[in-house]
C-alpha positions as CSV (number, residue, x, y, z in Angstrom):
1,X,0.0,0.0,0.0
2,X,2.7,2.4,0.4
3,X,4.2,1.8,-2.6
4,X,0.8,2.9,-4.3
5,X,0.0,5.6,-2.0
6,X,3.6,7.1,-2.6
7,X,3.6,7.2,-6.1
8,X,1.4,9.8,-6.1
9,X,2.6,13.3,-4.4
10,X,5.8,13.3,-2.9
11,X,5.7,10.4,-1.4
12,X,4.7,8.7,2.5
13,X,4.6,7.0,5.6
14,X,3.5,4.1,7.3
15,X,1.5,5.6,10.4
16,X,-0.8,4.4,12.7
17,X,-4.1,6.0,14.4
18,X,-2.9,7.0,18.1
19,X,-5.5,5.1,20.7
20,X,-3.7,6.4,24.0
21,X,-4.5,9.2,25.6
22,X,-2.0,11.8,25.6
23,X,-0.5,14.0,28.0
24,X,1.4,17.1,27.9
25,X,3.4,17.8,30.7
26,X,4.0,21.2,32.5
27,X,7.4,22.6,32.2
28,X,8.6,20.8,35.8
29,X,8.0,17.8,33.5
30,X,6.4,16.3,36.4
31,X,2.5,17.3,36.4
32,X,-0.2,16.8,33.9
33,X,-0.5,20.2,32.1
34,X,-3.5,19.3,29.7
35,X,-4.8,16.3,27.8
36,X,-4.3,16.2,24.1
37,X,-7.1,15.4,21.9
38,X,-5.9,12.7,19.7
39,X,-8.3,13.2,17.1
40,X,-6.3,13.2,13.9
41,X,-3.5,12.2,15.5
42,X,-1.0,9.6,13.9
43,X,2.1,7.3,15.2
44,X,4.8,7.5,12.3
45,X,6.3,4.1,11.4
46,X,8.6,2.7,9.7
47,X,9.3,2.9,6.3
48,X,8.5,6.2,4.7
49,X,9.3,6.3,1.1
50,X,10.4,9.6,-0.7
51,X,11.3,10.8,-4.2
52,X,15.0,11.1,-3.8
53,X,15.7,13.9,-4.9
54,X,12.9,15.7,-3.3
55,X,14.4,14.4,0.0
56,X,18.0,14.9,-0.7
57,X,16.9,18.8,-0.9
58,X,14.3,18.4,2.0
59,X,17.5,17.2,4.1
60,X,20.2,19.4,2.6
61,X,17.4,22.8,3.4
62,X,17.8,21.7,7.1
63,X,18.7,24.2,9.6
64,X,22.1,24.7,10.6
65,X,22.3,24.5,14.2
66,X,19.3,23.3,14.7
67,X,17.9,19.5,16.2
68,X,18.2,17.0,13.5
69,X,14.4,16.2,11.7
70,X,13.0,13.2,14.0
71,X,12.5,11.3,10.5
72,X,12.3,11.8,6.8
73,X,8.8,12.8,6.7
74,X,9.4,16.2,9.0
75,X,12.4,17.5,6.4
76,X,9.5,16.9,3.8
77,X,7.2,19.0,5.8
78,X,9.7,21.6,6.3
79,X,10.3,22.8,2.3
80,X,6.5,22.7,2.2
81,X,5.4,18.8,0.9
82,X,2.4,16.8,3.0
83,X,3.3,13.6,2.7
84,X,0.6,10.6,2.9
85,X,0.0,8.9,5.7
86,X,-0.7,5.2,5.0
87,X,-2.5,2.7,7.5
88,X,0.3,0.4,9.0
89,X,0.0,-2.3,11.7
90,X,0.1,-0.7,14.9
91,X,2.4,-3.4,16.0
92,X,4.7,-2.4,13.4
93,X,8.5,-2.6,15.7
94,X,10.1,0.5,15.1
95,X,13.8,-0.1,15.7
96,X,15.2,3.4,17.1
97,X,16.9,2.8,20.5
98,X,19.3,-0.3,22.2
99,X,15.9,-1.2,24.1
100,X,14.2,-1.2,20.4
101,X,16.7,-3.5,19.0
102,X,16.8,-5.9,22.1
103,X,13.0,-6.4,21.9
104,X,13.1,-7.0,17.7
105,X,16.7,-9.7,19.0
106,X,14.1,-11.0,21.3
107,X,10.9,-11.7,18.7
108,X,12.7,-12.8,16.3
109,X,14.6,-15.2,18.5
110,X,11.0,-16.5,19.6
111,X,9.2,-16.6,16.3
112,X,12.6,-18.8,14.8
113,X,11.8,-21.4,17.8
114,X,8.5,-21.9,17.1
């Protein structure tokens, strides 16, 4: 499906409907300033599929100095492009940090025993 979807525009992303309600914290960081509505409201997942070149500008138009994009899809945003967002699993492992990786080590260890 995201091959379809991104053929079209400048391409997409794998995302997920958020169902958790979400918090936003109060600048201790430790109290509940306000709930979020997450109407309209998507998880990003992995992959997201971009016209290279399109990208390759997206990243290169970055800010100096400033955070890196979180993924791909922001530095599209950023020059101006709304990429499509394309229904993935929910349960769709996103490998992004050690504890990531040892939980993907650890499914795939279980699914090769079964």
């Amino acid at each position: 499906r995201l091959l379809d979807a991104g053929a079209v525009g400048c391409g997409g992303l794998l995302a997920a409907p958020v169902g958790d309600t979400l918090k936003r914290a109060a600048d201790d960081g430790v109290h509940v300033e306000a709930t979020v509505p997450r109407a309209g409201l998507w998880r990003a997942l992995t992959p997201q599929m971009f016209r290279r070149g399109q990208l390759e500008t997206a990243l290169a138009a970055w800010p100096r100095g400033a955070a890196p994009p979180t993924d791909e899809a922001q530095a599209m945003e950023a020059i101006g492009h709304a990429p499509r967002l394309v229904e993935g699993a929910a349960d769709n492992l996103k490998v992004t940090t050690a504890a990531d990786l040892a939980l993907a080590t650890f499914l795939l260890t279980r699914k090769e025993t079964r």
